[in-house]
Backbone as CSV, one residue per row, in Angstrom:
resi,resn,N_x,N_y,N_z,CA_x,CA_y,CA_z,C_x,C_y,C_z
1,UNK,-20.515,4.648,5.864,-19.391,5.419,6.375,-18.787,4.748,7.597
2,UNK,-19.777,4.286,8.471,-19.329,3.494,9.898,-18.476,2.062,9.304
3,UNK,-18.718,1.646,8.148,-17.190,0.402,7.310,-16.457,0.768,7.583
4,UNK,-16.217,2.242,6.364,-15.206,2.668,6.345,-13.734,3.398,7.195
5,UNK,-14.821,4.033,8.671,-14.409,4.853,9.187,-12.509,4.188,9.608
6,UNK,-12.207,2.598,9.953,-11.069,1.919,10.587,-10.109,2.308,9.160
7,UNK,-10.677,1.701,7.916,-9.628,2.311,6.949,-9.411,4.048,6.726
8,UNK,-10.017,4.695,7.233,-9.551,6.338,6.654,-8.534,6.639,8.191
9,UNK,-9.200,5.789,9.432,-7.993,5.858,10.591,-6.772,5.204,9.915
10,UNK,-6.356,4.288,9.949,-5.487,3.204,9.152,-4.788,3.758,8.271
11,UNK,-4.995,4.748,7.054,-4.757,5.344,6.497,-3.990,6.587,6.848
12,UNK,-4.763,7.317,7.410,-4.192,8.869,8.294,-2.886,8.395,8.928
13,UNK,-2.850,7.222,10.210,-2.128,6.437,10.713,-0.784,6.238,10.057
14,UNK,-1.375,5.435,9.157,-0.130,4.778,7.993,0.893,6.104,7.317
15,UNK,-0.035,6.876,7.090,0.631,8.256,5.891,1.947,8.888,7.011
16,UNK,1.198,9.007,8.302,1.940,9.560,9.629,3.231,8.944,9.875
17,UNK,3.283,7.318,9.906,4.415,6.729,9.540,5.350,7.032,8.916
18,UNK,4.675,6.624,7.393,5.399,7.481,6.429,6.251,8.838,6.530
19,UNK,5.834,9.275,6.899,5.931,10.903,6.943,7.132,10.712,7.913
20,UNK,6.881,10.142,9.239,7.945,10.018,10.221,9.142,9.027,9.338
21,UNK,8.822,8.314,8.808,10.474,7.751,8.215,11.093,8.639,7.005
22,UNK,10.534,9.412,6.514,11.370,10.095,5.438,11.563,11.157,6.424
23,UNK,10.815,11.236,7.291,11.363,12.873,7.912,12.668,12.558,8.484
24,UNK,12.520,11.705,9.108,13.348,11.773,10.549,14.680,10.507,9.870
25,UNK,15.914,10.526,10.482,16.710,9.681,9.872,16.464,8.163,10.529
26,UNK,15.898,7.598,9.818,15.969,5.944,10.677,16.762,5.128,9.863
27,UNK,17.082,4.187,9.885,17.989,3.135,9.048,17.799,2.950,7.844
28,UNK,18.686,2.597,6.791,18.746,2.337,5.609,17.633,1.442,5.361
29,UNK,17.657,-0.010,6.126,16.400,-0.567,6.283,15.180,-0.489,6.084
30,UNK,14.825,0.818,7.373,13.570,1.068,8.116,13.038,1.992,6.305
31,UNK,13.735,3.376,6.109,14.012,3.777,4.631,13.502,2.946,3.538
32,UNK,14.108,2.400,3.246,14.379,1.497,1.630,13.339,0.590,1.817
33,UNK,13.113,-0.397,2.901,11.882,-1.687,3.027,10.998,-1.795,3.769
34,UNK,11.033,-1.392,5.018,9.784,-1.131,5.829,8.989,-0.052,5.093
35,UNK,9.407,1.150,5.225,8.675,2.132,4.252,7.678,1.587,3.248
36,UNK,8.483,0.893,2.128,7.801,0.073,0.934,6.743,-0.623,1.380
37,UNK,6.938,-1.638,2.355,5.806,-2.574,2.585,4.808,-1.561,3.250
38,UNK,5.176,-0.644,4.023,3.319,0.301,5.178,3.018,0.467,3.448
39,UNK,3.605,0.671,2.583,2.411,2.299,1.713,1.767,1.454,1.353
40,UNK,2.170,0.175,0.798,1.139,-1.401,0.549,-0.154,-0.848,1.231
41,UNK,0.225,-0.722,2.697,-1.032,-0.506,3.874,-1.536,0.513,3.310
42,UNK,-0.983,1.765,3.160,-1.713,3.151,2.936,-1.995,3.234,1.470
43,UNK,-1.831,1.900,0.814,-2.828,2.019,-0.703,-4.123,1.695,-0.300
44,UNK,-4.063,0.328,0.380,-5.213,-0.508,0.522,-5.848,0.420,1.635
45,UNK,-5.702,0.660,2.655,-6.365,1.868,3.205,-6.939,2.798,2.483
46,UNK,-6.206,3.012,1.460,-7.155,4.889,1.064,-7.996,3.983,0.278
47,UNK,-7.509,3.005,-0.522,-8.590,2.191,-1.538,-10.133,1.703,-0.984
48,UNK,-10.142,0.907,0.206,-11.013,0.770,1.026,-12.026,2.095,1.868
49,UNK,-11.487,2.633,1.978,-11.941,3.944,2.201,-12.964,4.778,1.277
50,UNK,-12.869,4.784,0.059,-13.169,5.027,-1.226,-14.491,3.983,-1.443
51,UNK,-13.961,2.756,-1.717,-14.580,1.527,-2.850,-15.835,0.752,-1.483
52,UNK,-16.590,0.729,-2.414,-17.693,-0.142,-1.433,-17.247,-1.456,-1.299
53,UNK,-17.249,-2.373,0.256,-17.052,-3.331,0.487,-17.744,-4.646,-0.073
54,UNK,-18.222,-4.582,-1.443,-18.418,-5.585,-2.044,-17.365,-5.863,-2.632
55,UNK,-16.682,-5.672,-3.019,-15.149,-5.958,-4.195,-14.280,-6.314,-3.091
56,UNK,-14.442,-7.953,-3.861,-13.282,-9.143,-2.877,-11.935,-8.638,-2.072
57,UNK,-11.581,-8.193,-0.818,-10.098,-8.002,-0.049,-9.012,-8.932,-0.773
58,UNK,-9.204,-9.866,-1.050,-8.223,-10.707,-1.605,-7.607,-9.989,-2.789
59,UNK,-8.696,-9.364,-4.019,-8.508,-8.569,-5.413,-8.143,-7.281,-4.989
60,UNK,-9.069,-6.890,-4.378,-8.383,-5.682,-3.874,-6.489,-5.657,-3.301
61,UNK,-6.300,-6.498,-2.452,-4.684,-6.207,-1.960,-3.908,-7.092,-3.401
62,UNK,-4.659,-7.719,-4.236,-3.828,-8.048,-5.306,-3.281,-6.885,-6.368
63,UNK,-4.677,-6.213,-6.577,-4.629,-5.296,-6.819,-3.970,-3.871,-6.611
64,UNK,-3.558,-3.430,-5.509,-2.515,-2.802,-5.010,-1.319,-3.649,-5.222
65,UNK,-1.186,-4.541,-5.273,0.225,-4.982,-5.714,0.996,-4.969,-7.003
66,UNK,-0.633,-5.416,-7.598,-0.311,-4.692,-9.265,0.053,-3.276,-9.682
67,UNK,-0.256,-2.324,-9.155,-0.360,-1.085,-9.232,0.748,-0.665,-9.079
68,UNK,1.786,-1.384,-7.719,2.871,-1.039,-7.349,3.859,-1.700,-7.657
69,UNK,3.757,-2.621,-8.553,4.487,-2.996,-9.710,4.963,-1.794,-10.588
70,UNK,3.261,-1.784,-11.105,2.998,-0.839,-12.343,4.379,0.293,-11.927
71,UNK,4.127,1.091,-11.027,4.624,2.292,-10.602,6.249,1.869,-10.450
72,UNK,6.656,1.077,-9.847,7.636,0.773,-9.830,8.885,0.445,-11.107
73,UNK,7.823,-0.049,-12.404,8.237,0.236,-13.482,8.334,0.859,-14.318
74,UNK,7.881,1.951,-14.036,7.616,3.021,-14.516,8.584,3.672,-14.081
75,UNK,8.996,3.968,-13.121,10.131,4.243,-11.743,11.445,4.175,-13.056
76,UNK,11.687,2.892,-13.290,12.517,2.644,-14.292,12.966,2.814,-15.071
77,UNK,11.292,3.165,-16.183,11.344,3.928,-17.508,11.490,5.101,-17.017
78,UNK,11.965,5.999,-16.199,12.181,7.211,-15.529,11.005,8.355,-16.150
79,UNK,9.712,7.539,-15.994,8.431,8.356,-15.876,8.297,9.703,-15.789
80,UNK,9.244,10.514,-14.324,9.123,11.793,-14.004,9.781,12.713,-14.599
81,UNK,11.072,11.848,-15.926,11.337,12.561,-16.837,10.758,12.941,-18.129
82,UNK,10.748,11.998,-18.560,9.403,11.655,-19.548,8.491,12.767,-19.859
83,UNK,7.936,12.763,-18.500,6.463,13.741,-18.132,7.092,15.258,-17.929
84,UNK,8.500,15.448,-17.776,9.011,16.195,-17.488,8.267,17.141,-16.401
85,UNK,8.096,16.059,-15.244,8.108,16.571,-13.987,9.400,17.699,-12.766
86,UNK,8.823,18.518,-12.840,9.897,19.500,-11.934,9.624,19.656,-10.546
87,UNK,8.801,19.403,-10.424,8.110,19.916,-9.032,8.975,18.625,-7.882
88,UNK,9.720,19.145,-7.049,10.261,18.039,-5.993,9.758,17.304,-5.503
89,UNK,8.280,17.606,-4.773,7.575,17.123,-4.262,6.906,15.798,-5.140
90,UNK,6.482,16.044,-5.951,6.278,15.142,-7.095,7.038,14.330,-7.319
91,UNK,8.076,14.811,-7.327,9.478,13.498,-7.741,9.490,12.174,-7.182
92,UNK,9.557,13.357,-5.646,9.094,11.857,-4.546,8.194,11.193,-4.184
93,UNK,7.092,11.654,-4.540,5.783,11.114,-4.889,5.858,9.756,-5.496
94,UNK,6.022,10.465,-7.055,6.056,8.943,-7.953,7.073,7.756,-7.761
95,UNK,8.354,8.767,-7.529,9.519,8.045,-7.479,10.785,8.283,-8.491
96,UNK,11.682,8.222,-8.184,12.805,8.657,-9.757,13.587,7.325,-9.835
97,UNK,13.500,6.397,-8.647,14.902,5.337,-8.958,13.805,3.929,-9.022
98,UNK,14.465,3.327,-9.592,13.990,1.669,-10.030,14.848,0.589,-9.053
99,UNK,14.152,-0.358,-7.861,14.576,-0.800,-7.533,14.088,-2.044,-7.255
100,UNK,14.955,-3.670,-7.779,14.534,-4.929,-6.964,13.992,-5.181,-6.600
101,UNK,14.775,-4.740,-4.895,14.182,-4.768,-3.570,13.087,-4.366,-3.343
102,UNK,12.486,-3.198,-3.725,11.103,-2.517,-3.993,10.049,-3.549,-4.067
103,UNK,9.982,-4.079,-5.205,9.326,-5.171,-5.781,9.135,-6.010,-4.578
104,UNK,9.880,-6.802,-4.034,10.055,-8.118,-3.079,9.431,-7.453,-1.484
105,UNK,9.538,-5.553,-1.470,8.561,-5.089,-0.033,7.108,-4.922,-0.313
106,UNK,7.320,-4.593,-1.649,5.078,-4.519,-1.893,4.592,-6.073,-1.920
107,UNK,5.615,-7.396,-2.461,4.760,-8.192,-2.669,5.406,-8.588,-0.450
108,UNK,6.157,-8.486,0.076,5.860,-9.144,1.755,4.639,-7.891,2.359
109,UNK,4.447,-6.645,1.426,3.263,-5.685,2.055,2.054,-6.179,1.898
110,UNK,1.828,-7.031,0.916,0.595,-7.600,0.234,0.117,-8.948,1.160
111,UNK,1.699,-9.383,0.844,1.515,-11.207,2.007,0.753,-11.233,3.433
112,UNK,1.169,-9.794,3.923,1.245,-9.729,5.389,-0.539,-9.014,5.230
113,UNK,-0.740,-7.902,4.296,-2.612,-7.683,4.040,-3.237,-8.948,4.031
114,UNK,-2.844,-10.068,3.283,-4.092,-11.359,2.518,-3.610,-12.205,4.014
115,UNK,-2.692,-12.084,4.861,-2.390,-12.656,5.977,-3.259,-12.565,7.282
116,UNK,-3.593,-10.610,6.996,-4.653,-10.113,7.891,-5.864,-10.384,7.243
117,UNK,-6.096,-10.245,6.176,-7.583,-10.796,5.490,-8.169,-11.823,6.312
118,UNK,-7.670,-13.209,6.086,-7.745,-14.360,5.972,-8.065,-14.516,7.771
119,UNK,-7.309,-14.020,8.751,-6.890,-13.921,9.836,-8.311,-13.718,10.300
120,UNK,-8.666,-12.275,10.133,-9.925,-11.215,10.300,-11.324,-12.322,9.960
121,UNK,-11.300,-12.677,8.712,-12.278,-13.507,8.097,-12.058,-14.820,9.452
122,UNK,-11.687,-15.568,10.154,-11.455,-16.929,10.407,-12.118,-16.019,11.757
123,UNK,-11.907,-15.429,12.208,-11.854,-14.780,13.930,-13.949,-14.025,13.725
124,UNK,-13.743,-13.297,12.610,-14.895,-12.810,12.875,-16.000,-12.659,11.709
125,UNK,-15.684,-13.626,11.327,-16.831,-14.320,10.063,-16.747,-15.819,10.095
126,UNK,-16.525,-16.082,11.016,-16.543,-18.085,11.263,-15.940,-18.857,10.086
127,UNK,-16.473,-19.928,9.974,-16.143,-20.264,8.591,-16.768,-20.338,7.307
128,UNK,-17.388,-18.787,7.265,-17.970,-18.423,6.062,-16.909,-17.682,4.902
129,UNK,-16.743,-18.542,4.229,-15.988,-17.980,2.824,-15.662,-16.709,2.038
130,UNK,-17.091,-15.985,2.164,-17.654,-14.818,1.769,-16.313,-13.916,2.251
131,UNK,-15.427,-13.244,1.315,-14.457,-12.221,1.597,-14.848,-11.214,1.326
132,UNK,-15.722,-11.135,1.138,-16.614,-9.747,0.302,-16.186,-8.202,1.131
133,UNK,-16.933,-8.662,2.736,-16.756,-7.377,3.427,-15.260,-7.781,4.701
134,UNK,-14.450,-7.863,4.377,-13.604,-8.245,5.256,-12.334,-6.835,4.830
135,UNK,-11.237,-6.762,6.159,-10.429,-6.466,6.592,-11.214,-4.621,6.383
């Protein structure tokens, strides 16, 4: 639990963000691409939080990237109709619109995780390879 405890902060943290940019009006920008790249953070956060630190950081934030692909195309195939989702809250959850740009903030959300990986690993695992328990 003492691993985990920086990702469920990190997480709480991250969601709070979140929460503050859809609440509050900040820039089209801050909205549409900053947004995109934190939840990167607040996947791999809640994921880490969860998953025992044997399963590689590297697979892991690849892995959230895949996911948010996944979702993102799905976004497309307009999923929340499909499922014939009503609930608002939900909407915005999954998502209703398909976008590009989307794509190009999970994979600089991912760059900037395997950026801190790598970073974390060099500073406080020397030059041992082992990514196992990192970020």
């Amino acid at each position: 639990m003492k691993a985990r405890l920086p990702y469920i902060i990190g997480f709480v943290l991250f969601v709070l963000v979140e929460v503050c940019i859809g609440v509050f009006s900040f820039s089209r920008f801050i909205r549409s691409y900053v947004g995109d790249v934190i939840i990167v953070w607040v996947l791999y956060c809640l994921f880490r939080s969860f998953v025992p630190s044997k399963f590689n950081s590297y697979a892991v934030a690849v892995g959230i990237l895949v996911f948010s692909f996944a979702v993102e195309f799905l976004q497309k195939a307009h999923i929340v109709d499909i499922l014939g989702v009503k609930n608002e809250f939900l909407r915005i959850i999954i998502g209703t619109s398909y976008a590009n740009e989307d794509l190009w903030s999970y994979a600089a959300g991912t760059a900037i995780t395997i950026l801190e990986i790598y970073i974390f690993n060099k500073l406080f695992k020397g030059n041992n390879q082992c990514t196992t328990h990192s970020k």
